[in-house]
N, C-alpha and C positions, 0 to 999 in steps of 0.2 A: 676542675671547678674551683678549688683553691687558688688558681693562676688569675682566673676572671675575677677572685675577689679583690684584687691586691688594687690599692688607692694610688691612684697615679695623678702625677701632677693636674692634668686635666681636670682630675677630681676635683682636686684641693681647689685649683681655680673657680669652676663652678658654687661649690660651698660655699668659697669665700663672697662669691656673687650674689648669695643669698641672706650671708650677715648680712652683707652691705646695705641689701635691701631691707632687712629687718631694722638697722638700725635707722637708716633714713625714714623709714615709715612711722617710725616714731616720734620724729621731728614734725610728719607732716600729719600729724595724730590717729595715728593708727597703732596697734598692737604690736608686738616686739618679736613677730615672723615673718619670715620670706622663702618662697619659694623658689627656685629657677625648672625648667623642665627641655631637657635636654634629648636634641636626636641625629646620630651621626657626627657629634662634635659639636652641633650647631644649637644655639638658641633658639627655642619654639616659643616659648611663653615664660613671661616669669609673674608672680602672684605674690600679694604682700598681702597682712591681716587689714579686713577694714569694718571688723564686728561693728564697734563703737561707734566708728568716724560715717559709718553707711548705716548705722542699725540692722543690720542684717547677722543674727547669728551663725549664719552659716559661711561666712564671709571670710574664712581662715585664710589663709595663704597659698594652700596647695588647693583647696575648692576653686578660687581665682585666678590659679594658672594652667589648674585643668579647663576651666571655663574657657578664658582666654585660648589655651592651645588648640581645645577641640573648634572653639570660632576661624581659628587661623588658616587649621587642617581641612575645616569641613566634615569635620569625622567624628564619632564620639568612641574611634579606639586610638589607644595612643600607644598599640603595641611599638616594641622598639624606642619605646625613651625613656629617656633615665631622668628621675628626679631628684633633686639635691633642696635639701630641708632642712631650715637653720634648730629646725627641732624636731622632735621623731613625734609623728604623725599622731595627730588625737583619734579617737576609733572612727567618729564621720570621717576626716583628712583619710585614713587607713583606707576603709567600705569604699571611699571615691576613687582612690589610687589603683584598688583592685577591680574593681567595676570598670574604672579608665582601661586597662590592661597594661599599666606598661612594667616593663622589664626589672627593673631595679627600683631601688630606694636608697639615697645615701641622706644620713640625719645627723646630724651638730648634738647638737641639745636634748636630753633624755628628759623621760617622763618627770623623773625624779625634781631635775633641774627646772623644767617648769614649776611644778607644783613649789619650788621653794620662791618664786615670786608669785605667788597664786593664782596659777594658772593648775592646777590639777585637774586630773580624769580618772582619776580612780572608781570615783561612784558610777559612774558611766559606766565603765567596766563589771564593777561588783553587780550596777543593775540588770547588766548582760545575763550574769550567771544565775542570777535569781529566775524562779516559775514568773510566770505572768502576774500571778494573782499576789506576789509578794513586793513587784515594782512598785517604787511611790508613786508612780504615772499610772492609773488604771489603765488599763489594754482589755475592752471590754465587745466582748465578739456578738456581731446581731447577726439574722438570719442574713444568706448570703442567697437570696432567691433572685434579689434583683441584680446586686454587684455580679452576678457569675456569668450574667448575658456579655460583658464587655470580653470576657477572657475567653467564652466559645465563641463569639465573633472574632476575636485574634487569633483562635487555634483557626478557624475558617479560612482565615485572609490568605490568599495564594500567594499574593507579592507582598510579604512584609517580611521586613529588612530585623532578623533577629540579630539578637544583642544580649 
């Protein structure tokens, strides 16, 4: 396991493909990340931030190259690729990377290191571990008489493609 972790130049390449990106995106007014998402050596997708420049908060870098690579693939699993992240993954970028399936994560830039241009996820995190009832976002549960028809018509479904 120690042998697969070892950063080989490959690495270092890709990486640097996703500064690059990051930093280019910034020129073209986007945020100060970039993704690439890599399979078998090759380029599948790569995804820069474009919260701002799109209004779309969900618009991080690795959300956009997941996007992009499962459009590419046809597929919404991206086992077997490797992604390289000019910075370690915010918990949605995280949730999407693991729901994508794919194999690895290499990351530049640490939490830390965002947050010292203020880009921090801490609260994010802290509001993870808190009960429900202590989030600043109420999460506030109604009867589930009606919502529950959708999910025994999916246990139902003979041909549906689980995920």
């Amino acid at each position: 396991m120690l042998d697969e972790m070892r950063i080989t130049e490959e690495d270092i390449r890709f990486m640097n493909m996703a500064a690059e990106l990051a930093e280019k995106n910034i020129d073209e007014g986007g945020g100060p990340f970039g993704a690439v998402i890599v399979r078998n050596g090759e380029v599948v997708a790569t995804g820069v931030n474009r919260v701002t420049a799109d209004n779309d908060p969900t618009a991080h870098a690795e959300v956009n190259a997941i996007r992009s690579a499962c459009s590419k693939e046809h597929t919404f699993n991206l086992a077997g690729c490797i992604v390289y992240t000019s910075c370690e993954p915010c918990p949605m970028c995280l949730s999407a990377l693991y729901w994508a399936g794919v194999s690895r994560i290499y990351y530049g830039n640490t939490q830390e290191d965002a947050a010292s241009i203020n880009f921090s996820d801490k609260f994010i995190y802290s509001e993870i571990d808190k009960p429900q009832k202590e989030r600043m976002i109420p999460c506030i549960k109604m009867d589930g008489t009606r919502t529950i028809k959708a999910f025994e018509k999916w246990k139902a479904k003979e041909d549906k493609v689980e995920y």
